[in-house]
C-alpha angles and dihedrals in degrees: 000000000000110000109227126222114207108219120200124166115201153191122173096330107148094130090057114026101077087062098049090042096051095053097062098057116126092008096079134060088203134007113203126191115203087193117198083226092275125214096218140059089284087111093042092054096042084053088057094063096040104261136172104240127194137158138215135165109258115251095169139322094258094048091043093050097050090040091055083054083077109064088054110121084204137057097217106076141189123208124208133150118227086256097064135086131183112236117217105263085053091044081061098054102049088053076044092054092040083071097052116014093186100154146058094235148350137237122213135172119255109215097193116202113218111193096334097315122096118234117232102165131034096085084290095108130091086009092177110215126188095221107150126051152122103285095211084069107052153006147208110271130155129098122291133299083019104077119180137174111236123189116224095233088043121232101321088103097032120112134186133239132209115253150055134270095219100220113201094196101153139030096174138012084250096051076058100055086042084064107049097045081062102042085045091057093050087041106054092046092046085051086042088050096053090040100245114162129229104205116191093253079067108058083051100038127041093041083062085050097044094058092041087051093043100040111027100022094038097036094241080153083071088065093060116209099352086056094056093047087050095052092037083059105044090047092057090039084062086049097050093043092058091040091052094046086056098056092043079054094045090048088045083065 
């Protein structure tokens, strides 16, 4: 029976990480915490459930994540951020998994909670994530902020798990805009950086097209309220990246 090393990476995360914490009691064999040196009590509350706690600056969520991979005791890890929690169905099917680790990785649904209602349209349901695996087959990849595990052989040995990650994203519509102003940030250097364009078609485009994919063809509509502020505020995240790669474009001149 595989042993199974719990990975979080956090920065100032007191209001999220018991819970976190908590639900992965009796599933783990070790939680680890790679911490961005956080101002708040994030470090006092991981030291009350036995945690192995380490800090490094943040150079980015896809190097923080793989580096966090090394201070696993086990090979086997599982990946969840500080605002994640796993719900009891998907408690059940890693113990399940422990029995019998077939697979490279593992597949589960993501059920994220905006402003106390749960989403279940706009392109954020099911939200598959590969968040348990063998760490000598794979790694996290993507472009920052989007981070994603990739195996090195790709999916022909991944499974899926029942269950849901609950991911607590969002306790106000604030706390949303905050956000993006920061993931925007991250994402137009990293698209500056990989030379990637943003044509003016773009900046009028594609954000028309974000909220009509995320509302109407998605059913966004179906969440009420909530659905129609998460499409809103993508919409206007895939305007600001491209604004803000302009401008990085413009200051390169």
């Amino acid at each position: 029976m595989p042993q199974i090393s719990a990975v979080i990476i956090a920065f100032n995360e007191e209001k999220n990480i018991e819970r976190c914490l908590q639900s992965l009691q009796g599933v783990v064999d070790e939680i680890v915490v790679l911490d961005s040196f956080s101002k708040d009590r994030t470090e006092e509350i991981c030291k009350k459930y036995n945690v192995s706690f380490y800090q490094h600056a943040f150079d980015g969520h896809i190097q923080q994540k793989n580096r966090a991979i090394t201070y696993a005791k086990f090979p086997h890890v599982l990946s969840l951020d500080s605002d994640e929690a796993l719900d009891e169905t998907l408690k059940k099917s890693i113990l399940e998994v422990k029995n019998d680790f077939s697979k490279d990785g593992y597949y589960m649904n993501r059920l994220t909670n905006y402003c106390g209602h749960w989403i279940k349209h706009c392109g954020w349901y099911p939200d598959r994530k590969m968040r348990l695996w063998d760490s000598r087959k794979g790694q996290w990849t993507g472009i920052n902020p989007h981070d994603k595990y990739e195996l090195f052989e790709g999916d022909k040995n991944a499974g899926y798990l029942k269950g849901d990650i609950l991911h607590y994203s969002y306790y106000s519509v604030d706390d949303h805009y905050k956000q993006v102003e920061y993931f925007t940030n991250i994402a137009s250097k990293a698209f500056f950086e990989k030379g990637k364009k943003a044509p003016m078609f773009k900046l009028v485009v594609n954000p028309i097209a974000k909220f009509v994919d995320h509302y109407f063809l998605k059913l966004g509509f179906l969440d009420g309220k909530a659905g129609y502020l998460v499409s809103k505020i993508s919409a206007y995240a895939t305007y600001l990246k491209y604004k803000k790669l302009r401008a990085l474009y413009a200051n390169a001149k």
